[in-house]
C-alpha positions in Angstrom: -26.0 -94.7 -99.6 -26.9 -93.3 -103.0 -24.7 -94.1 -105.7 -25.9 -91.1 -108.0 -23.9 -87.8 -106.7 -24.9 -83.9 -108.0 -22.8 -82.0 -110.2 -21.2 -78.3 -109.8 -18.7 -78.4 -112.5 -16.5 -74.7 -111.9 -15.7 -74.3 -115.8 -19.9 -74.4 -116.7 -21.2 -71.0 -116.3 -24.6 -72.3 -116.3 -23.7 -74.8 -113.6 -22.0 -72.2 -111.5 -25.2 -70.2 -111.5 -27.2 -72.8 -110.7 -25.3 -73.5 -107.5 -24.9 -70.1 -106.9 -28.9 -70.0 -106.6 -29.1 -73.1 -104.2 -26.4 -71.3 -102.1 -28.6 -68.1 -102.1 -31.7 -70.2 -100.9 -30.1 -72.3 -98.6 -29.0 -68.4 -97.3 -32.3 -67.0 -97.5 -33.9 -69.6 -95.8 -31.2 -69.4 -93.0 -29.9 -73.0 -93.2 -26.9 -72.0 -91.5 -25.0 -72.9 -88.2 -26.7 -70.4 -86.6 -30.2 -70.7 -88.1 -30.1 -74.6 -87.6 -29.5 -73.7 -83.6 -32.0 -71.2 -83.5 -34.9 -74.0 -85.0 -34.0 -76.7 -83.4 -32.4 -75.7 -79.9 -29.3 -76.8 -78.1 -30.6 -80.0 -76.7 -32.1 -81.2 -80.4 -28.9 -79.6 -82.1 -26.3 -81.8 -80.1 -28.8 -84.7 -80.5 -28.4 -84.5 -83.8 -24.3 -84.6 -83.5 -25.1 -87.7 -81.8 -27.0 -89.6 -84.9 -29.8 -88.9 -83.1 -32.7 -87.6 -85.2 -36.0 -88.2 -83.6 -36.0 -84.7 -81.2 -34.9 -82.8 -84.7 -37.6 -84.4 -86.2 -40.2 -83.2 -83.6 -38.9 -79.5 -83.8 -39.7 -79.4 -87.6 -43.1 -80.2 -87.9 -43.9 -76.8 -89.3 -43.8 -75.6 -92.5 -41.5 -73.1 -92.7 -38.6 -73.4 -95.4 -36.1 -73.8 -92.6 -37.6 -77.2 -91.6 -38.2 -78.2 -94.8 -34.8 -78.2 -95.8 -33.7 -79.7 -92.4 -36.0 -82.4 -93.3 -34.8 -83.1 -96.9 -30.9 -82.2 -96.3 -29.8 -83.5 -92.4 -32.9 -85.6 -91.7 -33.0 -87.6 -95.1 -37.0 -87.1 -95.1 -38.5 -86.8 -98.5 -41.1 -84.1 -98.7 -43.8 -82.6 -100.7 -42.8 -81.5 -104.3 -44.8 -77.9 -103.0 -43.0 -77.7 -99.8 -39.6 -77.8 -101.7 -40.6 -75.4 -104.2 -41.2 -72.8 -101.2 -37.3 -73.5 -100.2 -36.0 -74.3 -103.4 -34.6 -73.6 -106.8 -36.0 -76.9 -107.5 -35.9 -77.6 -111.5 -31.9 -76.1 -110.6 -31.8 -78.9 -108.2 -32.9 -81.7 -110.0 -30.9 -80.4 -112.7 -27.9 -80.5 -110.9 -28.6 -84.4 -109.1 -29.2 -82.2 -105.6 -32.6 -83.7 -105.6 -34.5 -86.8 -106.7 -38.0 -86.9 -107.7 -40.3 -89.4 -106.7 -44.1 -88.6 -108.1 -44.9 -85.7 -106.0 -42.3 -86.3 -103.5 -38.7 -84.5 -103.4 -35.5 -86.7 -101.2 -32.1 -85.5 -101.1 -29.3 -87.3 -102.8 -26.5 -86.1 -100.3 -26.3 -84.8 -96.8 -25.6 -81.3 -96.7 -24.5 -79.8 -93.5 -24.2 -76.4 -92.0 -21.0 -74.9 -90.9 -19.7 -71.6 -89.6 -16.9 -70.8 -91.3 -14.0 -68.8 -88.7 -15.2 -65.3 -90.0 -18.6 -65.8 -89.8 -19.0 -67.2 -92.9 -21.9 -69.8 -93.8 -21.0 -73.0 -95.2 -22.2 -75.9 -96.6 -20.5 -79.4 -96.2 -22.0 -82.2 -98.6 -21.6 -86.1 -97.2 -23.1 -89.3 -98.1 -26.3 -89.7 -96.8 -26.4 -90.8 -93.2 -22.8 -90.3 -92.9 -22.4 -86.6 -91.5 -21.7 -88.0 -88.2 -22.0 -91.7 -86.7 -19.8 -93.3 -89.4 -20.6 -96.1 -91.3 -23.0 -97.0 -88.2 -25.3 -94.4 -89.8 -26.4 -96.3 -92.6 -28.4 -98.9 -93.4 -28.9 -101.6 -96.5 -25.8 -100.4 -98.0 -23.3 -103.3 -99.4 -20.1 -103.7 -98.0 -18.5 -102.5 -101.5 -20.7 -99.3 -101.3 -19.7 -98.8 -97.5 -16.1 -99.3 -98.1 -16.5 -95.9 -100.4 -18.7 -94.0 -97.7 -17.6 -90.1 -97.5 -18.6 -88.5 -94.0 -18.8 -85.1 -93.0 -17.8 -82.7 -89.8 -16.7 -84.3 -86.7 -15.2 -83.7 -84.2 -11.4 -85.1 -85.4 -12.3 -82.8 -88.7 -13.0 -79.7 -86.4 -10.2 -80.1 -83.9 -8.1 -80.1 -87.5 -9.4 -77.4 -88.7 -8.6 -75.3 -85.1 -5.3 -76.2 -84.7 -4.1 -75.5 -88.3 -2.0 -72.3 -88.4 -3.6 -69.9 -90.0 -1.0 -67.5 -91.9 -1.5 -66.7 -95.8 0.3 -68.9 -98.2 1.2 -69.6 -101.6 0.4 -73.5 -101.8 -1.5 -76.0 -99.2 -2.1 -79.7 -99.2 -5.1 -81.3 -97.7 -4.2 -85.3 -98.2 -7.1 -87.1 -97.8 -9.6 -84.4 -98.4 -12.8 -86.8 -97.9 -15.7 -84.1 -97.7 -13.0 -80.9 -98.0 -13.4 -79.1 -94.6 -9.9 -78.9 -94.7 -9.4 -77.3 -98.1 -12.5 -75.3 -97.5 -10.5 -73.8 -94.5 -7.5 -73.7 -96.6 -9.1 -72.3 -99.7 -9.6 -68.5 -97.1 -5.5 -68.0 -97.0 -3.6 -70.1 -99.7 -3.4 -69.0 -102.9 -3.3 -72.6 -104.1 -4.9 -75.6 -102.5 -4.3 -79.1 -103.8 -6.9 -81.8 -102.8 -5.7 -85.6 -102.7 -7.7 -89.0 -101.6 -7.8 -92.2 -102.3 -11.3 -92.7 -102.7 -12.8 -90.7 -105.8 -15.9 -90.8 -104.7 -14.6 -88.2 -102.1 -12.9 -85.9 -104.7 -16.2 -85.5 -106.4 -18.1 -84.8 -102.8 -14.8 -82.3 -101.8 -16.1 -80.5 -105.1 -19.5 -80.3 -104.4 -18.6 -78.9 -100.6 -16.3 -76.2 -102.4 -18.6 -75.1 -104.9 -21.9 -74.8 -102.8 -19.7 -73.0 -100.1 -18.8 -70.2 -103.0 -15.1 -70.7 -102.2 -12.3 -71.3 -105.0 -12.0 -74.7 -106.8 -9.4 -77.0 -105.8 -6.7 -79.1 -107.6 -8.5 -82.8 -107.0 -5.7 -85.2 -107.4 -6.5 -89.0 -107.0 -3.6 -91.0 -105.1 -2.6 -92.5 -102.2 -0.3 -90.6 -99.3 1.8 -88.2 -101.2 1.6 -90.2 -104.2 -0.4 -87.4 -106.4 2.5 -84.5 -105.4 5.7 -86.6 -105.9 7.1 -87.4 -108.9 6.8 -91.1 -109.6 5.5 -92.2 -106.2 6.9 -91.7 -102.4 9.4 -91.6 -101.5 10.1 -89.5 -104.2 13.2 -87.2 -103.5 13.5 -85.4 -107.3 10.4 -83.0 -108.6 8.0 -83.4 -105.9 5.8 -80.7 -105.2 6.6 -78.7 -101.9 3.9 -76.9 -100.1 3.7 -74.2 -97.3 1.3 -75.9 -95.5 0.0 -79.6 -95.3 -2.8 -80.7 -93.5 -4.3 -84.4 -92.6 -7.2 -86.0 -91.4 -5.8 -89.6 -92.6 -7.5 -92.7 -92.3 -5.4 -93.2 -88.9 -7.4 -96.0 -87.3 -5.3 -99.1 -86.5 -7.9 -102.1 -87.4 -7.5 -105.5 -88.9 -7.9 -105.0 -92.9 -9.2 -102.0 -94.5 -12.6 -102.4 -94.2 -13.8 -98.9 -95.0 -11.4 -96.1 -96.8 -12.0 -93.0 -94.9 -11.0 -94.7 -91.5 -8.6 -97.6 -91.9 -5.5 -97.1 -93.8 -5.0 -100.1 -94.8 -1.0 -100.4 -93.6 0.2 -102.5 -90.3 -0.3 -100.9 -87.1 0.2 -97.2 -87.3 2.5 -97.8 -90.3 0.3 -95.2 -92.1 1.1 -92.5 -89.8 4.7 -92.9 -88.9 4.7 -93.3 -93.2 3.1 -89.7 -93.4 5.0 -87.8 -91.0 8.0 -89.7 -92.4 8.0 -88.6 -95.9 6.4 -84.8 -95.5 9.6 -83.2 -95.1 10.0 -83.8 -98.4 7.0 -82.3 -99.6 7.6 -79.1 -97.5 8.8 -75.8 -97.8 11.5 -74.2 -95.7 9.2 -72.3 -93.2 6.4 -74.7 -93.7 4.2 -77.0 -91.5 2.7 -80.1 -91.9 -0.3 -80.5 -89.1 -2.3 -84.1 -89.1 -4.2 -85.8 -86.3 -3.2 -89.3 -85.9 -3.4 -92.6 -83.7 -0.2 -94.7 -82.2 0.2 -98.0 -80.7 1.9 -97.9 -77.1 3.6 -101.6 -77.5 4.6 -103.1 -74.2 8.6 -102.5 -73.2 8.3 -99.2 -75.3 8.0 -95.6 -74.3 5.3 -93.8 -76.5 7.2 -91.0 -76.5 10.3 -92.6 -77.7 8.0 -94.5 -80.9 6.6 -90.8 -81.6 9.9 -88.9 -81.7 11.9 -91.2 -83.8 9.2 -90.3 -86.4 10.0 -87.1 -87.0 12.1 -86.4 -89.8 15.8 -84.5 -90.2 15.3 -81.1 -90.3 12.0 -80.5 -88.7 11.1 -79.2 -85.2 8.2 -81.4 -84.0 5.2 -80.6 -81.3 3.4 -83.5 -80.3 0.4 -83.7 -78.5 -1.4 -87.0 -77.1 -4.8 -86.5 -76.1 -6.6 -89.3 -74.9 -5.4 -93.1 -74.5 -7.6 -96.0 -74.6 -6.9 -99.4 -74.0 -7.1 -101.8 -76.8 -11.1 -103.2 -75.9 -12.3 -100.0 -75.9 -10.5 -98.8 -78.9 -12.3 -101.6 -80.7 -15.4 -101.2 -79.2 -15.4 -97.5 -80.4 -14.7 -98.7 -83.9 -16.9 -101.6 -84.4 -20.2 -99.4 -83.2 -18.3 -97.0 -86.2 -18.9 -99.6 -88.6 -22.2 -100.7 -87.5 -20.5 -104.2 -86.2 -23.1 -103.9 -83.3 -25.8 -104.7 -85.7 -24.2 -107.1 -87.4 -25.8 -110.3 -84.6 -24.2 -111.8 -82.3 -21.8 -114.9 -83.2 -20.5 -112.0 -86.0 -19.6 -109.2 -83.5 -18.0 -111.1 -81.4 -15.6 -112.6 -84.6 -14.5 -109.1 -85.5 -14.1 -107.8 -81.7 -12.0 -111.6 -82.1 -9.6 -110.3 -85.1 -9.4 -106.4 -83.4 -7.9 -108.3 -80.2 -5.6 -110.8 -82.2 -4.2 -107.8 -84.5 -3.2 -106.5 -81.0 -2.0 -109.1 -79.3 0.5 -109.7 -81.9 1.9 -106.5 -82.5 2.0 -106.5 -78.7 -0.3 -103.6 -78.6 -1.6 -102.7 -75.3 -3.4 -99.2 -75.8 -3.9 -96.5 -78.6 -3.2 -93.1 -78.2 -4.9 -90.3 -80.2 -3.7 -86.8 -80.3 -2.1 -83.9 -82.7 1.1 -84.0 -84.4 2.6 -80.8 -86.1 6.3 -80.5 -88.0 7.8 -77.4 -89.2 10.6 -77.5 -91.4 13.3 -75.6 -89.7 16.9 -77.7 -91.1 18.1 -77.2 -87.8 20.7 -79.5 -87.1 19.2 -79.3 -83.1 15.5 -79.8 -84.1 13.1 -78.9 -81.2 11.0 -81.7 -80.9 8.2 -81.6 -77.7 6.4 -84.7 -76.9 3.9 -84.6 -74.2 0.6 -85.9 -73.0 -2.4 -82.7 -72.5 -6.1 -84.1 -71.9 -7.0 -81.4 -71.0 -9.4 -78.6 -72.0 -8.4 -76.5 -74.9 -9.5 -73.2 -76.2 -9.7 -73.1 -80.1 -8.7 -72.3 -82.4 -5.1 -72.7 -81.5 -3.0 -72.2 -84.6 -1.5 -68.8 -83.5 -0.7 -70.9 -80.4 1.3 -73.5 -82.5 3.2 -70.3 -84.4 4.2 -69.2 -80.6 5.1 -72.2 -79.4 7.7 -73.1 -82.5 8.8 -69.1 -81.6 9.8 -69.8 -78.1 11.7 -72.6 -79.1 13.7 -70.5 -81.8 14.4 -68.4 -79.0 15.4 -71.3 -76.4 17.7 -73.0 -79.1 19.2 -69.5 -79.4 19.5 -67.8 -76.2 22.2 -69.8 -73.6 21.7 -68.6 -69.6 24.0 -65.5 -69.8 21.4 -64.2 -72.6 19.1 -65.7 -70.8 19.4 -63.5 -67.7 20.1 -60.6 -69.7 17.0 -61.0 -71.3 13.2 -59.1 -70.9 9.8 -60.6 -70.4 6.5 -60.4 -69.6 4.0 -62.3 -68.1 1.6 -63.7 -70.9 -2.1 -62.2 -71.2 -4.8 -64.6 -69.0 -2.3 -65.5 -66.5 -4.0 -65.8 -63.1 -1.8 -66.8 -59.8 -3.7 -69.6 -57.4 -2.4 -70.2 -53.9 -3.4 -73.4 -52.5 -3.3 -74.1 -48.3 -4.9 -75.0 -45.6 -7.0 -72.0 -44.0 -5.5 -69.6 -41.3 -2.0 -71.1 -42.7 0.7 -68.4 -43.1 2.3 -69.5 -46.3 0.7 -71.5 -49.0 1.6 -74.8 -49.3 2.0 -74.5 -53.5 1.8 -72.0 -55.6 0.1 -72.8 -59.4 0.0 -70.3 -62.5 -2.6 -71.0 -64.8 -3.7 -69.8 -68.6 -7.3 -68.9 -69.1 -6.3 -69.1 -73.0 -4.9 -71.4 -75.6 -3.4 -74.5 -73.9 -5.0 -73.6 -70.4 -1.7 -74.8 -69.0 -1.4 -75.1 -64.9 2.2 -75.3 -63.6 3.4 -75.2 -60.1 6.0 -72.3 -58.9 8.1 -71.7 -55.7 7.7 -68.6 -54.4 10.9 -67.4 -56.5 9.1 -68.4 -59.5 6.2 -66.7 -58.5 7.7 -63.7 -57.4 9.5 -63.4 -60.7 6.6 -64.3 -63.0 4.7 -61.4 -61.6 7.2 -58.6 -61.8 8.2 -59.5 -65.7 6.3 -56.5 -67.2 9.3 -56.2 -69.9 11.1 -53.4 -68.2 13.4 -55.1 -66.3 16.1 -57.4 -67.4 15.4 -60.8 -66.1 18.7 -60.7 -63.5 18.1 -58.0 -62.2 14.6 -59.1 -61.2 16.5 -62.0 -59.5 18.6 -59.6 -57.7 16.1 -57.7 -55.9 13.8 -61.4 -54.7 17.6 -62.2 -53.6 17.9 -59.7 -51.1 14.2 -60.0 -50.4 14.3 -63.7 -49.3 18.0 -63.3 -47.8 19.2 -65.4 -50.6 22.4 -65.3 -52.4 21.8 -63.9 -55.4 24.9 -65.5 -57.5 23.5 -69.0 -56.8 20.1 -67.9 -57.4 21.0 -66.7 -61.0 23.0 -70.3 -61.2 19.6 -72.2 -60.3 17.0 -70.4 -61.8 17.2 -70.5 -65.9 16.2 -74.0 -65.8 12.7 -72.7 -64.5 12.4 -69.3 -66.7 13.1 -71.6 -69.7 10.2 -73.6 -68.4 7.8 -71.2 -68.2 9.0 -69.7 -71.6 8.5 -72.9 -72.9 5.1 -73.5 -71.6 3.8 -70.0 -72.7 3.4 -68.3 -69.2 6.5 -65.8 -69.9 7.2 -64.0 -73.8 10.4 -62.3 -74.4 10.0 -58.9 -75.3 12.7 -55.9 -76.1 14.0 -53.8 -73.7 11.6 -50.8 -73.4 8.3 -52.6 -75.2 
């Protein structure tokens, strides 16, 4: 980890120039997301988002500026002062701190990373050396003081983030706990304002950098812990805190013994950290607004998950909660001692930490971890809407126009009883396929399933009602009606089939298979 970090100060002309010329290089040169997959190949390319170098190594052996760079920048390979001065701006370089000389030998002082911004834009994210992916596992010799300060880059909790975040222009966003500012690069294409917060500075400085080399708008960097730097005197601050449309977090959400290293361990009991954040953002938020974070949660023996998870959620805000993936507690330690390197560390030591991981669980009575997505909108319903369920399943991102329909639905759920219910028009949802699944030569399938080929990819089961109503919704008809007509088709009557079938139309509303629409649309 180098202590010495560049400099791209917004308010110098001449620094802005400077970095305006590296950005043009790295542009010329192609050292983009896409330019980096053409060189290097899918098979070296997701090596390389696995820490592992040496088949990136081998496919830049040329000369060419693209593998120079990829040598100096993602491969932390000094090279030839000549080679860099073919790729370069270089005296704007070492100017800036980008690069340190070493007789006639160039070596990065930062990782800079790639990215494909959602338009097609070309990015640049800046990390600590070794540190775009692999954690503090990815670096070597450093002191536990300097690791403790470590600022990574993109992965794959950053990226999921950045999908899931709705998208709609605003006046102010909040990225809390910035670290390398992905989020408030993202943030930075449709807020007007975008306030930066973490506790580290070293990662305010590094946010910067990723800003300024990406050519977007500087940020408000704010030092401060949680909502600390936006309230007025400290959380939970209820007078003069700053509100915000939107609020985004990739917090240091990891439940571990101590706070051993600042961008993954939070340094609060248990997930304290994360109920703490969802907790007090209501108070930070706009009506209207959302607040969208990725988090961890204990699941404590004698206690439904969902039960911890809901009574988070604060007065006045809908809540869709999301878990993704459990694991249970020894390999949710194992996966966080390799972070830190703990795996290197010899024997006798490894198995002292793995000790303290299993004790901190034992005695909060800890018997797995989930991970997963938590979003709030700020409705001041006095009925919030809050969904908590369990989807490991494969997504499609991004899905933040998918979290704006799903808070719709449930406007229109809390608002629409069964008489408006059955009164009401819909259509089936786009990418909706019908599976029929039965033994062969059988005359009726034994279930029916609809499925989404888009956002969620949700599969749910139907009767042959259900299906039959699904796939006449085209909006024309009001929704009894349609019951009607598959009444006198199956020989059922149709005033108890319009008493026993909201409950399932508010399902598949719910889950996205069926959109209201107006009469005539």
């Amino acid at each position: 980890m180098s202590t010495h970090l560049p400099t791209a100060d917004a308010q110098d002309p001449e620094s802005t120039a400077r970095t305006a010329r590296l950005r043009e290089a790295l542009q010329t040169a192609a050292f983009t997301a896409d330019g980096l997959l053409d060189l290097l190949g899918a098979p070296a390319y997701a090596a390389l988002a696995r820490s592992e170098t040496v088949p990136a190594l081998r496919a830049t052996r040329g000369d060419s500026p693209l593998e120079t760079l990829v040598r100096l920048f993602l491969l932390q390979r000094p090279v030839e002062l000549r080679r860099a001065q073919a790729a370069l701006p270089v005296e704007d370089c070492l100017a800036d701190g980008w690069l340190v000389q070493d007789g006639d030998e160039l070596r990065a002082s930062v990782d800079v990373r790639p990215y494909g911004g959602p338009e097609g834009q070309d990015w640049w994210i800046v990390s600590d050396l070794g540190c775009a992916v692999g954690g503090a596992g990815g670096i070597r010799g450093a002191g536990e003081a300097e690791r403790a300060q470590l600022v990574l880059g993109v992965g794959g909790a950053s990226t999921t983030l950045a999908g899931i975040t709705v998208r709609r222009p605003v006046a102010k966003a909040l990225d809390l706990g910035t670290g390398s500012g992905i989020q408030a690069l993202h943030a930075a294409q449709h807020a007007t304002r975008v306030t930066a917060t973490d506790l580290n500075p070293r990662a305010l400085r590094i946010a910067a950098l990723t800003l300024a080399l990406s050519g977007a708008p500087a940020a408000d960097l704010r030092d401060g812990s949680l909502f600390e730097p936006v309230g007025a005197g400290g959380p939970p601050a209820k007078q003069g805190a700053e509100t915000h449309d939107l609020i985004v977090s990739n917090p240091p959400f990891v439940i571990s013994p101590g706070a051993r290293l600042t961008y993954r361990d939070g340094g609060m009991g248990g997930d304290d950290l994360c109920r703490t954040l969802v907790q007090q953002s209501a108070t930070y938020l706009n009506d209207g607004g959302y607040c969208q974070l990725l988090a961890n949660w204990q699941h404590v023996e004698g206690e439904e998950w969902r039960d911890r998870l809901r009574s988070w959620v604060p007065r006045g805000c809908d809540a869709w909660i999301v878990q993704r993936e459990v694991q249970d507690i020894t390999q949710y330690a194992e996966l966080w001692l390799r972070d830190a390197g703990d795996h290197r560390a010899g024997d006798e030591t490894y198995a002292a930490r793995y000790d303290s991981w299993l004790d901190e669980f034992e005695a909060r009575k800890t018997k797995a971890v989930g991970f997963g997505w938590i979003t709030l909108r700020k409705s001041g319903s006095d009925t919030p809407s809050i969904t908590v369920e369990e989807w490991p399943h494969p997504v499609e991102q991004p899905l933040g126009e998918s979290v704006v329909r799903h808070f719709d639905r449930q406007d229109y759920l809390r608002a629409t009883d069964d008489a408006a219910l059955l009164a009401g028009h819909f259509r089936l949802a786009d990418e909706v396929v019908q599976e029929q699944v039965g033994l062969p030569g059988a005359e009726d399938p034994e279930h029916v399933v609809l499925r989404q080929n888009r956002g969620m990819r949700r599969a749910t089961k139907v009767d042959t009602v259900g299906a039959g109503f699904a796939g006449v919704c085209d909006g024309s008809l009001p929704a009894g009606r349609i019951l009607d007509a598959i009444a006198q088709l199956v020989g059922e009557d149709p005033v108890l089939l319009r008493d026993r079938t909201p409950a399932s139309i508010r399902t598949l509303i719910e889950q996205g298979f069926l959109e209201p629409v107006a009469a005539g649309d």
